[in-house]
C-alpha positions as CSV (number, residue, x, y, z in Angstrom):
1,X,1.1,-85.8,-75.6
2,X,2.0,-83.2,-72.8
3,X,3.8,-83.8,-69.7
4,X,0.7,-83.8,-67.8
5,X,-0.3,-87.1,-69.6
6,X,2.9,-88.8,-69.7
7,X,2.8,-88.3,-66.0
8,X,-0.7,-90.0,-66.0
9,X,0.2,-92.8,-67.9
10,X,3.1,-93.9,-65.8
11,X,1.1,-93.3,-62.9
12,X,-1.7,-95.8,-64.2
13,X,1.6,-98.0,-65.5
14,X,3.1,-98.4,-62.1
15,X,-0.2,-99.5,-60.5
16,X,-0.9,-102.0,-63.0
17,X,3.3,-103.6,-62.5
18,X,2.3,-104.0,-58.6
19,X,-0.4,-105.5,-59.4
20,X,1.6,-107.7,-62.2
21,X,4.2,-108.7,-59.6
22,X,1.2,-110.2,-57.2
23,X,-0.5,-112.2,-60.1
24,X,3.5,-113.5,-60.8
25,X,3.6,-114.6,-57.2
26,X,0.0,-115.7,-57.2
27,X,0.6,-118.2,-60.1
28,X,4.0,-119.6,-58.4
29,X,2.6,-120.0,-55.0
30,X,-0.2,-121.9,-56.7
31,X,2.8,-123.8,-57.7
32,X,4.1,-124.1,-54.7
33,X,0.6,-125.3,-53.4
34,X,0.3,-128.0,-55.7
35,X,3.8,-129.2,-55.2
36,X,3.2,-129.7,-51.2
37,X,0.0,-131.1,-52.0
38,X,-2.1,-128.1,-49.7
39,X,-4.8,-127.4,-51.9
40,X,-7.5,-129.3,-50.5
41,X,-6.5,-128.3,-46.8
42,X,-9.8,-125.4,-47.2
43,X,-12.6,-127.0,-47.7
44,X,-15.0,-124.2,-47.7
45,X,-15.4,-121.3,-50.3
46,X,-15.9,-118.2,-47.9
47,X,-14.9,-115.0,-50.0
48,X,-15.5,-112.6,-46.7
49,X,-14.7,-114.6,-43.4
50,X,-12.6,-116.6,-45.3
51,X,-9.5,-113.9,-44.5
52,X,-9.9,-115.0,-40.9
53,X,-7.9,-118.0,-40.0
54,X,-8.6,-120.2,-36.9
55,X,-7.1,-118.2,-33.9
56,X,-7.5,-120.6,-31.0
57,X,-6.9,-124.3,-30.5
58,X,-10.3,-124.9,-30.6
59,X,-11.1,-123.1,-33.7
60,X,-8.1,-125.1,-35.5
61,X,-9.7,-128.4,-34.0
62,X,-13.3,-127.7,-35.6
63,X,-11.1,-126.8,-38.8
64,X,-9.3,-129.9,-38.6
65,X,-12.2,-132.2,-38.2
66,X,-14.1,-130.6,-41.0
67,X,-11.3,-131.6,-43.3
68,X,-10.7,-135.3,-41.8
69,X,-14.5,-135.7,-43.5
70,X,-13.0,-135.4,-46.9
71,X,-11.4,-138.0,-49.1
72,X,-7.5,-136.5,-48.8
73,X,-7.5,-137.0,-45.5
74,X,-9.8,-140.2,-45.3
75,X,-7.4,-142.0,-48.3
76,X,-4.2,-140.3,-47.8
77,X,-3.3,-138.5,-44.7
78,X,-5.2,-140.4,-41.9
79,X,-1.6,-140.0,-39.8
80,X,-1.1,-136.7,-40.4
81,X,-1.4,-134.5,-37.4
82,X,-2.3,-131.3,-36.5
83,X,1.2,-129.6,-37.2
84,X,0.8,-131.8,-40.4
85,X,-2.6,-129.9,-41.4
86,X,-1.4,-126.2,-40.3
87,X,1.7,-127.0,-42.7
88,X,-0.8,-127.7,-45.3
89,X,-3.1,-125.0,-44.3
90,X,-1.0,-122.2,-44.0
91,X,-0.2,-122.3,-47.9
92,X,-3.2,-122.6,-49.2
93,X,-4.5,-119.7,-46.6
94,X,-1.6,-117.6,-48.0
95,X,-2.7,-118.7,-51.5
96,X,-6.1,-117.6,-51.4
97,X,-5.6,-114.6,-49.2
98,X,-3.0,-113.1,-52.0
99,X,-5.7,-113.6,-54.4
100,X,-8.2,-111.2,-52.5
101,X,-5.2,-108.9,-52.0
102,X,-4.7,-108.7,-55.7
103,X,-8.0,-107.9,-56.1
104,X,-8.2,-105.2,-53.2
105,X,-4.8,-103.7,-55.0
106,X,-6.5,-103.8,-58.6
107,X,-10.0,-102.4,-57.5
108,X,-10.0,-99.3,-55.2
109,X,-6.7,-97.7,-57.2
110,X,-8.9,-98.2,-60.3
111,X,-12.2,-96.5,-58.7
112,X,-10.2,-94.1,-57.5
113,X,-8.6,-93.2,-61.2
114,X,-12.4,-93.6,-62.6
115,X,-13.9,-91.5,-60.3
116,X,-11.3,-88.7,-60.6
117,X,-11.2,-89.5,-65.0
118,X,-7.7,-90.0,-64.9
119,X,-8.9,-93.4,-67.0
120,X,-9.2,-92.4,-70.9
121,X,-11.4,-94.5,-72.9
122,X,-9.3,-96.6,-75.3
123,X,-7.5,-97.9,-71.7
124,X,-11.0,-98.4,-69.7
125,X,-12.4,-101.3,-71.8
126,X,-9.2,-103.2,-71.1
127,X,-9.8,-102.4,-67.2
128,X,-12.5,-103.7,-66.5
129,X,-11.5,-107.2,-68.8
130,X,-9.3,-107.7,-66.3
131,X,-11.5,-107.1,-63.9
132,X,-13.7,-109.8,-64.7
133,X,-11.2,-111.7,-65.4
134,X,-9.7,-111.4,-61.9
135,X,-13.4,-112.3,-59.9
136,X,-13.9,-115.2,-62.8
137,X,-10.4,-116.6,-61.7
138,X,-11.6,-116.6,-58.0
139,X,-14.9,-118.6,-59.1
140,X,-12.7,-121.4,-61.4
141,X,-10.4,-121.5,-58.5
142,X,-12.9,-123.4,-56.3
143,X,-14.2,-125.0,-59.0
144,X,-10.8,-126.6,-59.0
145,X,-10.6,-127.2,-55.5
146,X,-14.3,-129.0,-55.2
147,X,-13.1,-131.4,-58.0
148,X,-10.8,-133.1,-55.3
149,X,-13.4,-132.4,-52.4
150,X,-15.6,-135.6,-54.0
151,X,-14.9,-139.3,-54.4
152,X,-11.3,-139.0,-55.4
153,X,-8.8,-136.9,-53.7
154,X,-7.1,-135.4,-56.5
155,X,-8.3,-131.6,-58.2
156,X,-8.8,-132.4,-61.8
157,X,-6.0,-131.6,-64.5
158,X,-8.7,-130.2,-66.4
159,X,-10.0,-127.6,-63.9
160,X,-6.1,-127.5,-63.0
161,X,-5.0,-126.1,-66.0
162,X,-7.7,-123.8,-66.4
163,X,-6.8,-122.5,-64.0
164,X,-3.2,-121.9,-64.7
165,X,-4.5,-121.0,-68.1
166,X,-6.9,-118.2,-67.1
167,X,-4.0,-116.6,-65.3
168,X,-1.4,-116.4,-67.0
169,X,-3.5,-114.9,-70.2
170,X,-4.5,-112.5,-67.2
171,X,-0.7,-112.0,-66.2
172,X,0.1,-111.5,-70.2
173,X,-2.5,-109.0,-70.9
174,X,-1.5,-107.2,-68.3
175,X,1.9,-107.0,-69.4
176,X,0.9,-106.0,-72.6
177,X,-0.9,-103.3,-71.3
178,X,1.7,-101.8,-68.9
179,X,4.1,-101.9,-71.6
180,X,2.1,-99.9,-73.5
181,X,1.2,-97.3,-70.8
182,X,5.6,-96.9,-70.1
183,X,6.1,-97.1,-74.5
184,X,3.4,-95.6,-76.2
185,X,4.4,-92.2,-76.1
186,X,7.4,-92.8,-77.4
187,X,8.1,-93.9,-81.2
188,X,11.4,-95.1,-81.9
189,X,12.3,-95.3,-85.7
190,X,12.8,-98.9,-86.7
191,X,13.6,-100.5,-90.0
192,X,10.4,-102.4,-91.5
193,X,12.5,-105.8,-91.5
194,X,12.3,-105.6,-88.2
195,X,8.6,-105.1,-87.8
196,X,7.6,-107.4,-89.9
197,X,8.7,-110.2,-87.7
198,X,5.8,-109.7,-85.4
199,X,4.0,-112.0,-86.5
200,X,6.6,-114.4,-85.8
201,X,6.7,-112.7,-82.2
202,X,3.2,-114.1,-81.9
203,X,3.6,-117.9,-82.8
204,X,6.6,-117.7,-80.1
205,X,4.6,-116.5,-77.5
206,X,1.8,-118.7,-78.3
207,X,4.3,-121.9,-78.4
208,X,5.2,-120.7,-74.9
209,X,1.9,-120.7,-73.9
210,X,1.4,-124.6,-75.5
211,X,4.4,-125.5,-73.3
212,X,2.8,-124.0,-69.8
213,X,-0.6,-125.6,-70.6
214,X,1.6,-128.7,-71.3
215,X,2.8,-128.6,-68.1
216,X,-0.5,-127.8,-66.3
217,X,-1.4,-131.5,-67.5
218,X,2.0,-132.6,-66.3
219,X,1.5,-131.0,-62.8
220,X,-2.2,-132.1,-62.7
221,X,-1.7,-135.9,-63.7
222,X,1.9,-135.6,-61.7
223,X,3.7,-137.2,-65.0
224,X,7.1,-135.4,-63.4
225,X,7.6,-138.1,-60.7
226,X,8.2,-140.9,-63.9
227,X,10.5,-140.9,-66.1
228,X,13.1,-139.0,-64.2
229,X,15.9,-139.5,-66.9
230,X,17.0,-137.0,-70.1
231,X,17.5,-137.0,-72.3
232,X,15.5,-140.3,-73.2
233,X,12.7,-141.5,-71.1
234,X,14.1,-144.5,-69.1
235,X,16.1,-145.1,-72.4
236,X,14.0,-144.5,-75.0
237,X,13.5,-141.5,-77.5
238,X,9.4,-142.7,-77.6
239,X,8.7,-145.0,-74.2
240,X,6.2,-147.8,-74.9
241,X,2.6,-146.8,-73.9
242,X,2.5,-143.5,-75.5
243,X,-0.3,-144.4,-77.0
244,X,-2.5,-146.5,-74.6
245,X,-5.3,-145.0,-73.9
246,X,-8.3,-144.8,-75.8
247,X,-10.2,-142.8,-77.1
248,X,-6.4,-141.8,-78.7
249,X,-7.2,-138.4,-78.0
250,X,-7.3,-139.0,-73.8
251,X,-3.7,-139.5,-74.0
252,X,-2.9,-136.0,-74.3
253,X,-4.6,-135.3,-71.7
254,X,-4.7,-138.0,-68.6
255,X,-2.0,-140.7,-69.5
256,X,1.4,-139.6,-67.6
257,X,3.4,-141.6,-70.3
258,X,1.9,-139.1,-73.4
259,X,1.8,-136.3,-71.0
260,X,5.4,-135.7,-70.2
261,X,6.1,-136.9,-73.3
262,X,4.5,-134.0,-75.2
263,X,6.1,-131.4,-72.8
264,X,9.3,-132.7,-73.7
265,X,8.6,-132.2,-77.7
266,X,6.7,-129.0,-76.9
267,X,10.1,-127.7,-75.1
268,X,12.5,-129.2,-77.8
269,X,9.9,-127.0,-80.2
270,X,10.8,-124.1,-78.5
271,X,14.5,-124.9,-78.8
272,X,14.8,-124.5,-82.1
273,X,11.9,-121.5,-82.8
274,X,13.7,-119.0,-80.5
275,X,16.8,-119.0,-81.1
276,X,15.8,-118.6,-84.7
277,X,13.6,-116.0,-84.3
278,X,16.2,-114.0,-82.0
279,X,19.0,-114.3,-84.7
280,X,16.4,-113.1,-87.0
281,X,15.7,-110.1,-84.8
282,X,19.3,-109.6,-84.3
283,X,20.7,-109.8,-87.6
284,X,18.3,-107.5,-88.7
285,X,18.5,-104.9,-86.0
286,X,16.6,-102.4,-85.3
287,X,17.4,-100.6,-81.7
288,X,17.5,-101.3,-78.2
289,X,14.3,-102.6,-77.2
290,X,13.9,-104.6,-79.8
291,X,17.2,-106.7,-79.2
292,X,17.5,-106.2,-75.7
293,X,14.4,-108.1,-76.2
294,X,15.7,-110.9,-78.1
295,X,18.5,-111.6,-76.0
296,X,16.5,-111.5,-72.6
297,X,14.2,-114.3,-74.6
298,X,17.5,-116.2,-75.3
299,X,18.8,-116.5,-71.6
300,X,15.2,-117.2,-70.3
301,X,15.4,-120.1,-72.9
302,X,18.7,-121.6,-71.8
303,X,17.4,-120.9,-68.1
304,X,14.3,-122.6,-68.1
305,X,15.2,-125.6,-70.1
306,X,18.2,-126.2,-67.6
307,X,15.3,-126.0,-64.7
308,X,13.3,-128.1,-66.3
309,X,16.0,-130.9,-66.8
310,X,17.1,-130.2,-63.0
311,X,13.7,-130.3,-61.9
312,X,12.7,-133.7,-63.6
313,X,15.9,-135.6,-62.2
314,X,15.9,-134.8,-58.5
315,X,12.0,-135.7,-59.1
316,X,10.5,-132.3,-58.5
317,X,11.2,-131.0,-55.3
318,X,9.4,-128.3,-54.1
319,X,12.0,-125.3,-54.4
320,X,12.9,-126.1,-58.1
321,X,9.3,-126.9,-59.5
322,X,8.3,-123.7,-58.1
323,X,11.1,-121.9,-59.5
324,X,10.4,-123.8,-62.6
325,X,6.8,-122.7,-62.7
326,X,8.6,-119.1,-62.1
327,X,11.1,-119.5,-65.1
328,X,8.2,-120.4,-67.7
329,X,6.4,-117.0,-66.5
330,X,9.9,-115.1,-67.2
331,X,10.4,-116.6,-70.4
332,X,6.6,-115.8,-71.6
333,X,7.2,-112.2,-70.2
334,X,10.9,-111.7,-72.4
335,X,8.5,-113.1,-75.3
336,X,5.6,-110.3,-74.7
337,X,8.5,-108.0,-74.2
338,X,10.2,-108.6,-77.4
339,X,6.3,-109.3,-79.6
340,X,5.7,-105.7,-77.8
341,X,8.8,-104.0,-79.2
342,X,8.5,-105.0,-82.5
343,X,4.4,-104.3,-82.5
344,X,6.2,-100.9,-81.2
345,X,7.9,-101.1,-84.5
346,X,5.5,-101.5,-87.0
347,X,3.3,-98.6,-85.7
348,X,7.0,-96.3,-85.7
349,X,7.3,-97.2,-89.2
350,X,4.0,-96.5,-90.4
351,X,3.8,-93.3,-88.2
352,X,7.8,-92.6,-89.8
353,X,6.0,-93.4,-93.5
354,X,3.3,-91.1,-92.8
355,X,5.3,-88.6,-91.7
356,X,7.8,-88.5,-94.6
357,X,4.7,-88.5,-97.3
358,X,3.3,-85.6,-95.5
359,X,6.5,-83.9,-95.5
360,X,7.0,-84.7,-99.3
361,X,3.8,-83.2,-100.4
């Protein structure tokens, strides 16, 4: 690979990690919008004029009337007023304006590379994914939104966590793919022990994954403003009720009991699979990367877990469920980092097999 390239590739590397950084900050102020209830403040889907916010007081008025026609406002804040609503506004504006930044960021740097070929063809299939990706997102978005805009003023936890699922497997695959462009010219030789645990690199990062979309459920049913005790669940290992509703299956999914009940196991999971996988990693060896790696996955673990109990007794304020929504995004990222690395691995020690056959013969 000559300079020229390596140059290229970092280029295309650092584009993609600003536009990694928004989508991290896009999935916590979603967060953030659930937590002060401002999702349904917009209750129109206007991908152009939408960027232009109300800008005098009669504009806000005609804004504020449209939402007092919805059930939120009809149900559960007839008092508020019109600082209330511009509180509430002003967050979801921010969230939904981000989003169309994001895609502003992703699109005309990637025309740009495309038009001038700086794109070669292994990366631009994995472009435009994301791409589609991104403008899908937008679309189940407000899906999400019209859910609460109905009978019932609460978004679904179904469209909810589809929508927290959609990005972060955006946020992830982008990672992946950054991490490639700063690491695949480069081929550190690892032992095989190592690299064989890559496999084991995925089920962590899937588990991970299980936990967030847990706790999409938990933040779409609100199942964190009950059983505000740990570690038992107002005293017991299994609370009563776990099992109420029926079909047995809806439980998982809508009954606050089963819901925070299954984050709980799901995070308890992950208690024991990391650390055993990072000891694995480290009594093995096998460079920097690799076990820099597993020790970044570590104190994300011991972070996020202390966040998460934090969060649950003081009843999930707003501050420490966002940065809780923030520490499950870091400890996913330490787990791509670490799968990466040791993917990394295996291809060094194939290439480093290869090598020393060739050189044999």
């Amino acid at each position: 690979m000559t300079i020229h390239d390596n140059h290229q590739r970092r280029r295309l590397g650092i584009w993609l990690s600003v536009c990694c950084v928004m989508i991290f900050c896009m999935v916590v102020l979603g967060g953030v919008t659930r937590l002060t209830q401002s999702g349904l403040s917009m209750v129109e889907w206007s991908p152009i004029m939408g960027v232009i916010p109300p800008l005098s007081a009669e504009q806000w008025e005609a804004t504020f009337e449209k939402y007092q026609q919805f059930p939120e406002y009809q149900h559960i804040n007839k008092d508020m007023d019109m600082d209330g609503f511009k509180r509430i506004f002003w967050v979801e504006y921010t969230h939904r304006i981000l989003g169309r930044l994001i895609g502003f960021v992703f699109l005309v740097p990637f025309l740009l590379f495309l038009l001038t070929r700086k794109i070669d063809r292994g990366l631009l299939p994995k472009l435009v994914f994301l791409f589609v990706l991104g403008a899908l997102q937008g679309l189940l978005g407000w899906y999400m939104v019209k859910s609460g805009l109905v009978n019932e003023p609460h978004v679904s936890q179904y469209r909810l966590t589809a929508h927290l699922i959609l990005a972060v497997f955006i946020y992830v695959f982008m990672l992946w793919v950054i991490l490639d462009l700063f690491t695949d010219h480069r081929l550190p030789l690892i032992d095989r022990p190592v690299a064989g645990l890559k496999v084991y690199g995925v089920l962590v990062t899937g588990a991970i994954a299980l936990m967030i979309i847990s706790g999409g459920f938990v933040a779409g049913t609100k199942a964190g403003f009950v059983f505000n005790t740990f570690p038992t669940m107002n005293g017991q290992w299994v609370p009563d009720g776990v099992w109420a509703l029926t079909p047995g299956w809806r439980n998982l999914f809508e009954n606050v009991v089963t819901v925070q009940f299954t984050h709980r196991s799901v995070a308890a999971v992950l208690c024991i699979l990391i650390p055993v996988f990072c000891l694995a990693v480290l009594r093995r060896g096998g460079g920097g990367r690799v076990q820099a790696g597993a020790l970044l996955l570590l104190l994300m673990l011991v972070m996020q877990v202390g966040l998460g109990i934090v969060t649950l007794l003081y009843r999930v304020p707003v501050l420490l469920g966002a940065a809780h929504q923030a520490g499950a995004l870091l400890l996913i990222s330490a787990s791509v980092f670490t799968t990466h690395a040791l993917f990394r691995a295996s291809r060094s020690a194939k290439h480093h097999g290869m090598r020393l056959s060739d050189s044999m013969a």
